[in-house]
N, C-alpha and C positions, 0 to 999 in steps of 0.2 A: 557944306550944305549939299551939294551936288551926293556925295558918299553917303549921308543921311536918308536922301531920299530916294535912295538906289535901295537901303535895306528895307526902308519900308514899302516899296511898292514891291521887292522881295518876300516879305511876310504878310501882305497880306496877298500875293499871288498866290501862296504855296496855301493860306487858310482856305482860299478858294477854290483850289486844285482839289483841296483832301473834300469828298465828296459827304464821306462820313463826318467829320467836324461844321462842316457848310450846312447840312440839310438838320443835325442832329440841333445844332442852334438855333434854326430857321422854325420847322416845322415844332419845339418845345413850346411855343407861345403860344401857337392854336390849339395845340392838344390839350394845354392846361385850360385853355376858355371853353372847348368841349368839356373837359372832366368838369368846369367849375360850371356852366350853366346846365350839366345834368345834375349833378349831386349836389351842389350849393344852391344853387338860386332860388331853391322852392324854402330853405332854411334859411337864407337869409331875407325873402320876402315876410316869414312867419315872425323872424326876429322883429323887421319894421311892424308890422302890423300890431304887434302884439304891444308896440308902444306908445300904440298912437290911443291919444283919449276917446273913452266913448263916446259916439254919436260925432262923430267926424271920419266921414269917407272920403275918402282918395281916387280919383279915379287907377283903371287898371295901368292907362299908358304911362303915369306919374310916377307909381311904383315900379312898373318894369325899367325905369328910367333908373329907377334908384337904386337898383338892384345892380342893373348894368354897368351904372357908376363903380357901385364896389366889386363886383368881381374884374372890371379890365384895370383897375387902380391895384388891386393885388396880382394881376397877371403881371402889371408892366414894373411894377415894383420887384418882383422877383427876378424877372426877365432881364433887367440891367446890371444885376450882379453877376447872377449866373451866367450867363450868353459870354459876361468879360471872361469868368473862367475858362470857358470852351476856348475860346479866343484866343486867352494867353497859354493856350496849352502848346502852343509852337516853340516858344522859349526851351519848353523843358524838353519838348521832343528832338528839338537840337541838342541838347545835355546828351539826350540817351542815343544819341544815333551818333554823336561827334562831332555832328560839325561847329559845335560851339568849339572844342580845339583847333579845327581848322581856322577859325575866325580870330582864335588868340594869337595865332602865330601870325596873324596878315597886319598889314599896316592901319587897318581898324581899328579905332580908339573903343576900349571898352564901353565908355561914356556913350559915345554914338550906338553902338550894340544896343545897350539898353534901353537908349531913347527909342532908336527903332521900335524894337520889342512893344515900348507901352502907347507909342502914337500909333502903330498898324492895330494893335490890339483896340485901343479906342476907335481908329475909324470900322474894324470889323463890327462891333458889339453895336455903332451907333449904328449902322446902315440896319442892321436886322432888329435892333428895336425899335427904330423908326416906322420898320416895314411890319413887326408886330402890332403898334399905336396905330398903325391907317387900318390894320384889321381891326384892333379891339371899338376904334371910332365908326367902320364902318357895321359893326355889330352894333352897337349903343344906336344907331342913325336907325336901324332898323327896329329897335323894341322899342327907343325913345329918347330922344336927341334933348337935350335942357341944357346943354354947356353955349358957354358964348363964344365970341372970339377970344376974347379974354383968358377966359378958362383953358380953350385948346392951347394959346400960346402959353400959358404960365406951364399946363401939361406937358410941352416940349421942352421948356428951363428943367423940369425935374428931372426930364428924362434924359439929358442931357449930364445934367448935376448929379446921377444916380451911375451911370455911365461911368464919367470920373471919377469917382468913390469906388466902383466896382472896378476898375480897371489897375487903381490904383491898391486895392487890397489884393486880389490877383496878383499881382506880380511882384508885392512883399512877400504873399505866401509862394507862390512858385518861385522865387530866388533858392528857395531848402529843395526844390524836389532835382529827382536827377533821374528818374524811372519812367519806364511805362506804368510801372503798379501802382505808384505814387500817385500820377495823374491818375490814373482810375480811382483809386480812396478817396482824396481830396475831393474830385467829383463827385462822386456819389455825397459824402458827407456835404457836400453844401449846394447839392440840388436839392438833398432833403430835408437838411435842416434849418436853410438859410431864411427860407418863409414865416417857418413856426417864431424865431425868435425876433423876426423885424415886422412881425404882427399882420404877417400877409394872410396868412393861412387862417390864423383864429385869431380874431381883436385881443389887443393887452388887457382889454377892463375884464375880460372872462377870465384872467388867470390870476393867481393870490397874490396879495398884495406885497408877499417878500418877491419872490418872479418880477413883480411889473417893475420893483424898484430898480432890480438889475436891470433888464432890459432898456430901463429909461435911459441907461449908460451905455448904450448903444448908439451908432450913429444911425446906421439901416433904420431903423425905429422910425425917426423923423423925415427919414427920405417917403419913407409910406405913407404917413399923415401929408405928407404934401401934397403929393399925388393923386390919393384920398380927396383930399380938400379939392382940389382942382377939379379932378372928375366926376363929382358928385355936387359941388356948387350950384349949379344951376338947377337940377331937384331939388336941393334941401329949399333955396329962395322961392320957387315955386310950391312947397307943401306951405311956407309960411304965405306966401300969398292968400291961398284956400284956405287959411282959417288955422293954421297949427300954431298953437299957444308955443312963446318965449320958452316955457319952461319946458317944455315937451321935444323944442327945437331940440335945446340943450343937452338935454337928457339924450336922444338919438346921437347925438354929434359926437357926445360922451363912449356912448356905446360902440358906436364906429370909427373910433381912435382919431375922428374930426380933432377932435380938443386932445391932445396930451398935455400929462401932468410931472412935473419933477419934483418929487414930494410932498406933494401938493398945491404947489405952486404952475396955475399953469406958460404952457410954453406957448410964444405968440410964433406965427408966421416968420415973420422975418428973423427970430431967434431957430428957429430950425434951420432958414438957410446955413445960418451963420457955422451952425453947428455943424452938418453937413459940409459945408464948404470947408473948415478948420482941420475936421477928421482928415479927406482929402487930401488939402495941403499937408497935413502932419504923416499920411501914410507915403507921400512922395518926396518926403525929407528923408526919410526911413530908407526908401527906394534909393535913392539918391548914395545915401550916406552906406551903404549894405556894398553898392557897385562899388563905390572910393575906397573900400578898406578891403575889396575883394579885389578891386586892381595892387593896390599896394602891395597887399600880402603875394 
């Protein structure tokens, strides 16, 4: 235990030495709520509006509430996969500099190596997305606050649960990489692409319905509708308070991947945990089982 918690207060000193990996994680979450409440938020108020039925107005703080919901629910939904990557990129960095051969020859159990690796890696990812959530909350508090207590604590379960999932695909995929050029690809390709297919970036019901079926086979998918759900809860209960017709509710929850579907069949709450939680477990059996056959060999 002792040699455990030597490596990981190891790794995550050195994440927080590298100045460029620390800030480059840290400051991505704000820069995205900049980009997204200049260029999104005026689209996706025109999407609410445009669905809401005639002769029912909304006040303005109502919708910016709403609005605010879904862009920090797609900041922090992306923010807990990616941040893990940046995070886990000390694994590989040891690969390409060596001192992962230093480490094979020591009396250091590979097993511990690796645990290291994904609990520093998890506490790095939680601290800065936490510190992301008290931003994106204290921007929401500012345009328009509707979540309850409820809502923020169920929002930290996700953020949490979205953490583990990311931390734990991380570093099934960085077991393969051994470069600096590697870590640069891999990054890039899932700062850019990881949004679009876990319905951060553009809702699944805009895209065809061969797409949405794949994607439904995704775990990321559900992690967003959670968090979705969560941060935007207490606006959607307040538009139905003012008067917004069941089916209208509906309709909007639809469009904002509130509600997902598995072939049509939809998926409730606690079936995404499930789902979420499984993927997890299943990418850390992966993990698990990749180290035992890579010590053997």
């Amino acid at each position: 235990m002792r040699t455990l918690l030597a490596i990981i207060k190891r790794n995550i000193k050195l994440f927080f030495k590298d100045k460029g990996m620390f800030f480059t994680s840290l400051i991505t979450p704000a820069i995205l709520l900049v980009l997204y409440v200049t260029f999104l938020g005026d689209i996706y108020r025109d999407s609410f509006t445009a669905n809401l039925p005639e002769g029912l107005a909304l006040s303005e703080k109502l919708l910016d509430g709403l609005v605010g919901g879904q862009l920090i629910s797609s900041i922090l939904a992306v923010s807990c996969v990616t941040v893990a990557f940046c995070s886990n990129f000390l694994m590989v960095n040891d690969k390409a500099l060596g001192t992962a051969n230093d480490f094979r020859v020591s009396p250091v159990k590979p097993s511990l190596l690796a645990l290291g690796y994904y609990i520093a890696t998890l506490a790095c990812t939680l601290i800065i997305c936490f510190a992301a959530a008290a931003l994106c909350l204290c921007y929401v508090a500012f345009v328009g606050f509707y979540m309850s207590l409820s809502d923020v604590l169920f929002l930290f379960l996700d953020i949490i649960l979205l953490v583990l999932f990311g931390t734990a695909l991380s570093s099934v995929i960085n077991f393969f990489l051994s470069s600096q050029g590697q870590i640069s690809a891999v990054g890039t390709i899932v700062s850019s692409g990881y949004g679009f297919i876990c319905g951060a970036y553009m809702p699944i019901s805009s895209f065809g319905e061969g797409l949405q079926k794949v994607i439904s086979f995704l775990p990321g998918t559900y992690g967003t509708s959670l968090v979705r759900n969560h941060a935007m809860q207490g606006a959607l209960a307040e538009m139905e308070a003012e008067g917004l017709p069941a089916e209208a509710l509906g309709a909007l929850k639809d469009a904002m991947d509130c509600n997902l579907y598995f072939f049509g069949n939809a998926v409730e709450i606690p079936v995404m945990y499930a789902i979420l939680g499984g993927a997890t477990a299943l990418l850390l059996a992966v993990y698990v089982l990749l180290n035992k056959f890579k010590k053997v060999k």
